[in-house]
C-alpha positions as CSV (number, residue, x, y, z in Angstrom):
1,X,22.2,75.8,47.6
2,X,22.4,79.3,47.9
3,X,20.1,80.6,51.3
4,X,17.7,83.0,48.8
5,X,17.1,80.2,46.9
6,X,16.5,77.7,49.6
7,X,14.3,80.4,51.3
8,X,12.3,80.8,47.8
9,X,11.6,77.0,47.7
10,X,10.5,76.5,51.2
11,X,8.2,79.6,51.3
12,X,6.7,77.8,47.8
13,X,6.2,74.5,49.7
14,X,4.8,75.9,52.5
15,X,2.3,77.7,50.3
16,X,1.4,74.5,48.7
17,X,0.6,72.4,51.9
18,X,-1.9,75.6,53.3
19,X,-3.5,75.3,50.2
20,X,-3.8,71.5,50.3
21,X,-5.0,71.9,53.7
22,X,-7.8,75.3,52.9
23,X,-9.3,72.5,50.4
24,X,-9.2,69.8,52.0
25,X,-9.1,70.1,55.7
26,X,-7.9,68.1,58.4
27,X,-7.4,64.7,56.6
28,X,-4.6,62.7,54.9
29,X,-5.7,64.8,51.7
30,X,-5.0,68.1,53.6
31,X,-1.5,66.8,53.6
32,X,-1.1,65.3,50.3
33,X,-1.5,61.8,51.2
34,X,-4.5,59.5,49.2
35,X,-5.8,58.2,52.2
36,X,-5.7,57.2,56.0
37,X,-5.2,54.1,55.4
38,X,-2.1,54.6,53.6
39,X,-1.3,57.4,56.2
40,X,-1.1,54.5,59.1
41,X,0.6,52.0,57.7
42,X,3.5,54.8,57.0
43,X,3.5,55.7,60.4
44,X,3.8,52.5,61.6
45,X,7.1,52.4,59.5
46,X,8.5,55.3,61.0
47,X,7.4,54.3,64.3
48,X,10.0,51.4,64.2
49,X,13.1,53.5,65.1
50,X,11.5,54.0,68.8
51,X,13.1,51.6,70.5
52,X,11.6,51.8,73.8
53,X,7.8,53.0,74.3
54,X,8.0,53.3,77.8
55,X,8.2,57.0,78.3
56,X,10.6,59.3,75.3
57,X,10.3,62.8,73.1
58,X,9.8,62.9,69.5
59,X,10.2,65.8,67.3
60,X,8.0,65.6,63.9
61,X,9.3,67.7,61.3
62,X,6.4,68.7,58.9
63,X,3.8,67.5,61.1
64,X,0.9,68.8,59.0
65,X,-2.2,69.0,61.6
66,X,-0.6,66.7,63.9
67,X,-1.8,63.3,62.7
68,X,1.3,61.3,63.8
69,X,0.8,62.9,67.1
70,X,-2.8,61.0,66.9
71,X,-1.0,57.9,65.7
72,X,1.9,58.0,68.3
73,X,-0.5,59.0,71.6
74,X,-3.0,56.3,70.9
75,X,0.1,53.6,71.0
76,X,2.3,55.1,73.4
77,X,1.1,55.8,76.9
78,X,3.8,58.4,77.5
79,X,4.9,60.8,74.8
80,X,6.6,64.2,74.7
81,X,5.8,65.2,70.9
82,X,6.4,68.8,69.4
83,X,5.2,69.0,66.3
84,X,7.1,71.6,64.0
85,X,5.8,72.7,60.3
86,X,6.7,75.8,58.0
87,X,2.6,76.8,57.2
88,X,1.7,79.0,60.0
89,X,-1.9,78.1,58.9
90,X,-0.9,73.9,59.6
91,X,0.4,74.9,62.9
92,X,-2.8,76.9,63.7
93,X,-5.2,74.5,62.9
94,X,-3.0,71.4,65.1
95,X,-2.6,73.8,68.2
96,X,-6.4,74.2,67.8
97,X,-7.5,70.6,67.4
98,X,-4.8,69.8,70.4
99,X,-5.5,72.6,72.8
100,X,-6.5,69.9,75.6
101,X,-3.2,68.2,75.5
102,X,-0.4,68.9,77.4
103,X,2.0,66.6,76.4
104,X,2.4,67.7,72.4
105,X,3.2,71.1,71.5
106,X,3.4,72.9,67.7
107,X,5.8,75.3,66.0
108,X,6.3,77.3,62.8
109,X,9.9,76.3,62.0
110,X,11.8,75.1,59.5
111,X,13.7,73.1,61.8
112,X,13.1,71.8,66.3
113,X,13.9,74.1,68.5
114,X,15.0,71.2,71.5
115,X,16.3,67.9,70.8
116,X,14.4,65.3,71.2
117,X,15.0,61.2,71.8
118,X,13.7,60.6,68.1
119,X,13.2,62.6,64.9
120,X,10.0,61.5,62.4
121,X,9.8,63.3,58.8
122,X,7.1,62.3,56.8
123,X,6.3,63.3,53.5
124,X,8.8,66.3,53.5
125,X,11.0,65.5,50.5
126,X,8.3,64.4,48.4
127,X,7.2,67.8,47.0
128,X,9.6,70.1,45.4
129,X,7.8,71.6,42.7
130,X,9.7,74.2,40.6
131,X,13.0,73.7,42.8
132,X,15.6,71.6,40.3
133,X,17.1,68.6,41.5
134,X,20.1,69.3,42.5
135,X,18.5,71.7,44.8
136,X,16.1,69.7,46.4
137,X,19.0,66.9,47.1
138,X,21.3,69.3,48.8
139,X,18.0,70.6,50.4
140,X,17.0,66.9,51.4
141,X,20.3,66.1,53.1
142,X,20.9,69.6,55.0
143,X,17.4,68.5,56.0
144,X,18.8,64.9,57.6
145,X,21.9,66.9,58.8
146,X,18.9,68.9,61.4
147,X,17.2,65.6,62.0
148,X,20.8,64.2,62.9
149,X,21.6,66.9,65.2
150,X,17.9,67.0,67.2
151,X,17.9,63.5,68.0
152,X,19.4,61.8,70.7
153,X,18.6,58.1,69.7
154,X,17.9,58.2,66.4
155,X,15.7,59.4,63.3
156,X,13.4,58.2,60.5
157,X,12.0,59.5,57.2
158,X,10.6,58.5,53.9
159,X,10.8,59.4,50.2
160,X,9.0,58.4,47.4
161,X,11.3,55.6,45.3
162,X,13.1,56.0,42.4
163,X,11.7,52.4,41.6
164,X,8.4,54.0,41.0
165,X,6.5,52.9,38.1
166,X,7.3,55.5,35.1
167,X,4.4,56.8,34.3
168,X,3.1,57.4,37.5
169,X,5.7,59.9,38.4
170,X,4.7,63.7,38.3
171,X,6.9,66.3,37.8
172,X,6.9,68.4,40.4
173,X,7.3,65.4,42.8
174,X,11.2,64.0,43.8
175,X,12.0,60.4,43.7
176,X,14.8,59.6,45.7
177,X,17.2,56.7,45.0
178,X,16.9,54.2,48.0
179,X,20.6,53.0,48.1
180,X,22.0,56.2,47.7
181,X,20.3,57.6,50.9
182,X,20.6,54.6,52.7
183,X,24.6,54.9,52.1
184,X,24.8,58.6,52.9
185,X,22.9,57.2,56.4
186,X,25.2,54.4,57.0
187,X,28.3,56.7,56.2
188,X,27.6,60.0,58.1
189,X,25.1,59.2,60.8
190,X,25.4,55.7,62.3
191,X,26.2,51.8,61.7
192,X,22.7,50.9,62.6
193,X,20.4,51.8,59.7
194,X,17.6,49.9,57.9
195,X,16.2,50.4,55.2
196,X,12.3,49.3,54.3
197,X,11.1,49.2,51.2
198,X,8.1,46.2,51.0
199,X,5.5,47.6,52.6
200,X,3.5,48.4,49.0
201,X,3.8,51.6,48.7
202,X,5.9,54.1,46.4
203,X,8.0,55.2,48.8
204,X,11.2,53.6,51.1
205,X,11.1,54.4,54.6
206,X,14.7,54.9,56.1
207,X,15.6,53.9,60.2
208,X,18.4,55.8,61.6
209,X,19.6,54.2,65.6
210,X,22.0,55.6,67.5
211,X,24.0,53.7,69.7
């Protein structure tokens, strides 16, 4: 994927997800998601690559507003969390609704800045509107080649399935085969890798552990 072009798709996504959120404000819709309930019960699949509660740092890549910093503070007691999104106006209106904490932080990025002991991506490779397949994939695993690299311990994301049901699949959505990504994970990141996929949503969450 040439740069220009992957620079063309992001700066689309990004605009999508401000305008999501000028319409809908600070709630799962803001983000593209139906509801909280849905929302939770996705976190809690991701939460399952942390290991250890006790004290550790997570980077969130496309935090949104900084809901799974919500999620993750109110079940862990002691959380580093830096939250990192490419919509400036995301990141302004999470640094705003978090300005009392001082363990979670937020930054316009396309990728952390610090590594962290676990990587979350939610939602990210969900929407790629005009960008063509091919371009998405490569995008998609570049994407898990960042999340490798910024996590000490390990990393989890989701996609929506290519098991989905065919006529509720849009367009401008990707739907990601489940075996396929969980055998690029198992041959280029670690041995210890699970994939979830019964949980009842249209999606497959994927755990990455580190040794």
């Amino acid at each position: 994927m040439a740069d220009a072009s992957k620079q063309d798709v992001l700066k689309a996504v990004a605009q999508y997800y401000s305008s999501k959120l000028a319409e809908h404000g600070q709630s799962p819709r803001g983000v593209d998601w139906n509801g909280e309930e849905s929302q939770f019960l996705r976190f809690a699949q991701l939460s399952k690559v942390i290991v250890n509660s006790d004290d550790f740092s997570v980077n969130d890549l496309g935090c949104g507003y900084g809901s799974y910093f919500d999620y993750i503070r109110n079940n862990c007691e002691h959380v580093r969390y830096t939250g990192i999104d490419l919509s400036a106006d995301m990141i302004a209106a999470a640094t705003q609704r978090f300005a009392g904490f001082d363990n979670g932080r937020f930054v316009v990025a396309s990728e952390p800045d610090t590594i962290a002991d676990y990587g979350i991506a939610s939602g990210i490779f969900n929407v790629r509107l005009d960008g063509g397949e091919e371009v998405w994939h490569t995008h998609i695993l570049k994407t898990l080649d960042v999340l490798d690299r910024t996590s000490r311990r390990g990393f989890a994301f989701n996609c929506l399935t290519s098991y989905s049901d065919a006529d509720r699949m849009r367009d401008y959505l990707y739907y990601a085969n489940p075996g396929a990504m969980f055998d690029h994970c198992k041959r280029n990141y670690s041995r210890e890798v699970a994939l979830l996929h019964d949980y009842g949503l249209y999606e497959f969450t994927i755990l990455v552990r580190k040794s």
